[in-house]
N, C-alpha and C positions, 0 to 999 in steps of 0.2 A: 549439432544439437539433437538431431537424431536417436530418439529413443533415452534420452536425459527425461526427468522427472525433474516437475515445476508444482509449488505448494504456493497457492494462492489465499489469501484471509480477504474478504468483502470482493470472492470472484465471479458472484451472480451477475452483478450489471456494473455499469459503468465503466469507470477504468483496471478494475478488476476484472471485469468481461473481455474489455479488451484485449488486456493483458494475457489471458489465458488464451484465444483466439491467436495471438500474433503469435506464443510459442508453437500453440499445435497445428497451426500452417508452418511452422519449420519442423514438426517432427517430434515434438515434445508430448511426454504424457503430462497429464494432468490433474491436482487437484485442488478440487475448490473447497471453501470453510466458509459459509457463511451462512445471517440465523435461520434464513427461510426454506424448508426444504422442497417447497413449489419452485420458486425461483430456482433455486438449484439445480432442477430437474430439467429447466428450460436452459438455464448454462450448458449442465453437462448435454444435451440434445445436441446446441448449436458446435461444441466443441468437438465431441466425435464425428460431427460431418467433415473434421477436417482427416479423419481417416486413425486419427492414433484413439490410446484410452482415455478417461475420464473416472476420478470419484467423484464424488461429492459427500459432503459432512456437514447437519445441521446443527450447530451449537455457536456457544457463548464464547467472544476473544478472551474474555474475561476469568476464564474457567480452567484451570490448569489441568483440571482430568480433561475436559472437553481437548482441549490443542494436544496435550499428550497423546490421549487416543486416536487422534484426526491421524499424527503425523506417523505413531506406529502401524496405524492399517494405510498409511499411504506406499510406507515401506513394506508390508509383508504382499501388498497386491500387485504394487506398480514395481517393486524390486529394488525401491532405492531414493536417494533425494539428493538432486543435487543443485537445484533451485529455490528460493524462495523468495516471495513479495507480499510483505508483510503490508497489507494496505489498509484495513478495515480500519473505520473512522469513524467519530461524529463531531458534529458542528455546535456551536453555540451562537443563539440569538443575541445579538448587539440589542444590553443591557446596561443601564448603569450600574457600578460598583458593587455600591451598595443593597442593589438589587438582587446579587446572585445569591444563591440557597449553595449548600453544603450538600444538597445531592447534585445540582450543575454541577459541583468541585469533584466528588466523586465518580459521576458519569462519563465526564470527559477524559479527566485524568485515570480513570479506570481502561477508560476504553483506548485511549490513543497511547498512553505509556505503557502502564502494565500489562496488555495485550501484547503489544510490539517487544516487550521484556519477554514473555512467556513463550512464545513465539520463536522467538533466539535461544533461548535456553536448551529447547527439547529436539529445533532442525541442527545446530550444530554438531551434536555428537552424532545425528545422523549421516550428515556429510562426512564429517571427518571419519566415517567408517569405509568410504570410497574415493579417500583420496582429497577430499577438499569440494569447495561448490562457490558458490555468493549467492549474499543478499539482499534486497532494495528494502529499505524503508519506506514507509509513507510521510513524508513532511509536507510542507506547504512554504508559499512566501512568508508567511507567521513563523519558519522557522528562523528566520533569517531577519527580518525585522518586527517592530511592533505598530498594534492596530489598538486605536482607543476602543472599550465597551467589551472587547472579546478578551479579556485577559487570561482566562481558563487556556480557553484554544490556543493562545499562543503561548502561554507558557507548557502544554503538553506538547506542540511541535515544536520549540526548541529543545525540549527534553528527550525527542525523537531522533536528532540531530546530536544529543550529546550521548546518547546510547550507542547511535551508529559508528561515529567514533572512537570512545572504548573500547567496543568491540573488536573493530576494524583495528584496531592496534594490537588488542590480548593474542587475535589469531592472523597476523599478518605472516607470518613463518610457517602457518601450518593452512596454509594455501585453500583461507577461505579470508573474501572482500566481502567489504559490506558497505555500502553505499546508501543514499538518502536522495529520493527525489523530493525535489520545493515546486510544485506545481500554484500559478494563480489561480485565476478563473478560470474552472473547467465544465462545461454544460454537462451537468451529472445530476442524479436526482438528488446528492446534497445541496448542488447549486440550485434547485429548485427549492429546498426546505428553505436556505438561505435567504433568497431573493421574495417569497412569497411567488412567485411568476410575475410580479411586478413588474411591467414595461419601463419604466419610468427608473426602478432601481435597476433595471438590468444593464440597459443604456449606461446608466453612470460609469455600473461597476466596467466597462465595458470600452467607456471612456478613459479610464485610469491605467491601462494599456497602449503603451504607445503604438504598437501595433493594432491597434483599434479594434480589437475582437478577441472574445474567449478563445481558449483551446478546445481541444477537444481528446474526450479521453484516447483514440489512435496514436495524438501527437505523445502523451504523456506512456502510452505501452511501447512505443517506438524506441526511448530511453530508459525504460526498464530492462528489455531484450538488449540492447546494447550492452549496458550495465554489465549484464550477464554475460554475455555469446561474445562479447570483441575488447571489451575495456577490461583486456587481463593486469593492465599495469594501475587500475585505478581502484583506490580504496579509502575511507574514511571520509569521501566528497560529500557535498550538497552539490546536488545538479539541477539548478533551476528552470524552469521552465515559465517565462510568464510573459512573455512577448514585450521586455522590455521594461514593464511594468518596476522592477528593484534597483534599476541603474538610474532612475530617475533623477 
């Protein structure tokens, strides 16, 4: 992994953070894309203490000149791409039905599909100019089953799950994977928008976990670097992660 380049979307904190951390302790450069360019500034800080480079890129998942730009200056600086984890995300408040607005419809599905679409478009021909790479998707347990109230979020993460699959088939010969991790409950600052910090909801959620406790974004970067660095024979998966919580 060594001097490989790793393209992160939502790599400022959480499991995005992490993620970028676990590669540039094995030797990965890195860059991150996400919208706050403070927070970025503190990614890329904590990332270069692992001794490799760092960019960072303040913009929109949403924005196809913004990811095009991001992932050509990741390549003219850092020399190349052969990673990517397309994570950047948002949540919907459990609402009724007939509650949600057509911009809920547009922001979610803006942001969790056609980010994750734009995204794949513009790293692939980069990779395929060094030979081939992979890449993670962001999904959730909502990729894989359904939750009453959020029906936006889960119909963008199974639409996260049917992208990575296409994918993963169009360029299985031309030796690039692409994969999808399904994470539960992850203590992230979504998990806080989510929960309100409610003690009471947190517990619940928390309870619904056979393994009796959230993840945390380490356990969920732990399976991304996999993904990448050792599961050369795996492509087109959903890799869950939820301590039990979907075999229920």
């Amino acid at each position: 992994m060594s001097e490989k380049v790793v393209f992160i979307t939502g790599g400022n904190a959480g499991i995005g953070l992490a993620t970028a951390v676990k590669f540039a302790e094995a030797g990965c450069h890195v860059a991150i894309f996400s919208r706050r360019a403070d927070a970025n500034a503190k990614a890329q800080a904590k990332v270069e203490a692992c001794g490799v480079k760092c960019v960072t890129f303040a913009g929109d998942v949403t924005s196809e000149s913004d990811i095009a730009a991001a992932i050509d200056n990741t390549c003219s600086t850092l020399g190349r791409l052969d990673y990517a984890f397309n994570n950047a995300g948002v949540e919907q408040a459990p609402t009724p039905l007939p509650d949600q607005s057509e911009d809920d419809y547009r922001r979610i599905i803006d942001v969790n599909v056609k980010g994750v679409w734009l995204c794949m478009q513009h790293q692939i021909p980069r990779m395929l100019e060094t030979g081939g790479g992979a890449i993670v998707n962001t999904g959730s347990v909502a990729s894989v089953i359904g939750m009453a109230n959020i029906p936006l979020y889960i119909a963008s993460k199974h639409a996260v799950l049917g992208l990575t699959r296409a994918v993963a088939l169009e360029y299985a010969q031309q030796n690039i994977r692409v994969n999808t991790v399904c994470p539960g409950a992850v203590k992230t600052a979504l998990y806080d928008r989510f929960t309100g910090k409610n003690p009471e909801m947190e517990q619940a959620i928390e309870a619904m976990h056979p393994m009796g406790r959230s993840g945390t974004p380490e356990e969920v970067a732990s399976a991304v670097y996999w993904l990448c660095s050792e599961a050369t024979w795996t492509t087109g998966q959903a890799i869950t992660l939820d301590g039990g919580f979907t075999v229920q």
